[in-house]
C-alpha positions as CSV (number, residue, x, y, z in Angstrom):
1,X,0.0,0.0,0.0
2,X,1.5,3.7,-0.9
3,X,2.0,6.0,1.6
4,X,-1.0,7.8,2.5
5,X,0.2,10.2,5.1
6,X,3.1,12.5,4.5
7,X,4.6,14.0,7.8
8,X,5.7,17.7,7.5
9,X,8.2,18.6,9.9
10,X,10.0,22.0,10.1
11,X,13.8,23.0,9.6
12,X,15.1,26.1,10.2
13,X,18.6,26.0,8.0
14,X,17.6,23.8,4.2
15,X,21.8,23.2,4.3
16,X,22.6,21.6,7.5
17,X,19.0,19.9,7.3
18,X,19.9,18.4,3.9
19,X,23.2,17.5,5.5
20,X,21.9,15.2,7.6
21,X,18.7,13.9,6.4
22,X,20.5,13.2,2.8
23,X,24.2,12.3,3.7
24,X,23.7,11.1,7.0
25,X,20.4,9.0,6.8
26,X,20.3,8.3,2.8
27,X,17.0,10.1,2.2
28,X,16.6,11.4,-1.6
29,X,15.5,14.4,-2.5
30,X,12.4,14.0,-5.1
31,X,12.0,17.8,-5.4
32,X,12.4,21.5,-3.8
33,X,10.0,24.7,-4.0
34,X,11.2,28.3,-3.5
35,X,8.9,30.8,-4.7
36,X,12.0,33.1,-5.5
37,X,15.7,33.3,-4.7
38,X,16.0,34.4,-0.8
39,X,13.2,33.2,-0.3
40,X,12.1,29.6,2.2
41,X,12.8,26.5,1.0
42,X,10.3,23.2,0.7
43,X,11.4,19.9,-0.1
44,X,10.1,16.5,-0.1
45,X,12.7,13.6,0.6
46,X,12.3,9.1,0.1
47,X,14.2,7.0,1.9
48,X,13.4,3.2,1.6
49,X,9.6,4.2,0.4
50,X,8.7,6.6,3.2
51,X,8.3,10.1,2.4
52,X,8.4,13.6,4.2
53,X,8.4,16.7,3.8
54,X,10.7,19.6,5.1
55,X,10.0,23.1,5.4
56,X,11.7,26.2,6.5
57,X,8.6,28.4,5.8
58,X,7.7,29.3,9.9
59,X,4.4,29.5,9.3
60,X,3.8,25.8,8.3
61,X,4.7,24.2,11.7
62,X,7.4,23.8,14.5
63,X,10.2,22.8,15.2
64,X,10.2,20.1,17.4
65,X,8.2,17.3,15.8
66,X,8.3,13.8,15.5
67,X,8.1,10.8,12.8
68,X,7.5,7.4,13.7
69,X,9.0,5.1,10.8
70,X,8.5,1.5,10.3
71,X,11.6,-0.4,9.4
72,X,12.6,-3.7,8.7
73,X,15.6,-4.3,11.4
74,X,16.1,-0.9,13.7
75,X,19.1,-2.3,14.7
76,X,20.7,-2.8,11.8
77,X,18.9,0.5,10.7
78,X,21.1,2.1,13.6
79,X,24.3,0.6,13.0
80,X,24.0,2.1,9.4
81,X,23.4,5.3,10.4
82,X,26.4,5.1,13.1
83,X,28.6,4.0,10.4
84,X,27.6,7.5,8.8
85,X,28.2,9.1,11.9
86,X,24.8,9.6,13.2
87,X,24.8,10.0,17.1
88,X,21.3,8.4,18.2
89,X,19.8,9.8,21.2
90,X,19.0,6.1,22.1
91,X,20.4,3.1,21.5
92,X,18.2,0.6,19.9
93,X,15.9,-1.1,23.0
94,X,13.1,-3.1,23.6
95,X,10.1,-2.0,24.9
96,X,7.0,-2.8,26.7
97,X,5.2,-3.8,24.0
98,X,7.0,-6.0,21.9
99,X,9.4,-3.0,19.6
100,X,12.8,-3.1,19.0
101,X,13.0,1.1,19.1
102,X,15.9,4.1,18.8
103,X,15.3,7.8,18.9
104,X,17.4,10.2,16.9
105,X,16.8,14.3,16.6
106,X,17.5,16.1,13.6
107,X,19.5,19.3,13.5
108,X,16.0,21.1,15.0
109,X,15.2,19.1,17.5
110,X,12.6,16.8,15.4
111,X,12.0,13.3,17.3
112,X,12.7,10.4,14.4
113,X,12.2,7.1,16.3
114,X,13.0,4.3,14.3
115,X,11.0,0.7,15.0
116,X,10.7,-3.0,14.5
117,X,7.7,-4.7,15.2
118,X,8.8,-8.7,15.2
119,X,5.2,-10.3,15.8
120,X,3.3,-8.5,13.6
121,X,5.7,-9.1,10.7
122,X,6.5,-5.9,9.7
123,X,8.4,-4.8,7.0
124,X,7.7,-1.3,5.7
């Protein structure tokens, strides 16, 4: 099933956002919008068929958000992102209810929590 839901979360600097989200976590960027040079930035980024948007316009949201993805193995999703140099703010753990999760924050602050769900088969 296709994505239905595209999260929006807000950056405040398009470079050091890209930077990381790009470079660091191997999102792609399908396309940018600027209404005219200067002027905020708004892009829309895959990685592994999840999609989000970013957006340095203020008035679109807040920093401080957070994106829950679905992955296949979050520790191996973890130790590829370490081998890039990503700090997590948690190490992959499980939890309560039967996920293997880590938390990382962007360069704003956003929450991206990263999970495996083992009994239920999941492999978005």
């Amino acid at each position: 099933m296709p994505q239905s839901v595209i999260p929006q979360l807000r950056i405040t600097q398009a470079a050091r956002s890209l930077a990381f989200y790009v470079e660091q976590l191997g999102f792609v960027v399908d396309w940018q919008h600027q209404f005219e040079p200067g002027f905020p930035l708004f892009f829309q980024i895959t990685r592994n068929g999840q999609t989000l948007f970013l957006t340095e316009h203020a008035g679109d949201c807040e920093p401080g958000g957070a994106v829950y993805f679905h992955v296949p193995d979050a520790t191996a999703c973890h130790a590829a992102f370490a081998a890039r140099g990503v700090v997590a703010a948690t190490p992959p753990q499980h939890t309560p209810w039967g996920t293997v999760e880590f938390l990382l924050r962007d360069p704003d602050g956003n929450r991206l929590r990263f999970a495996t769900h083992p009994e239920s088969g999941d492999a978005a």
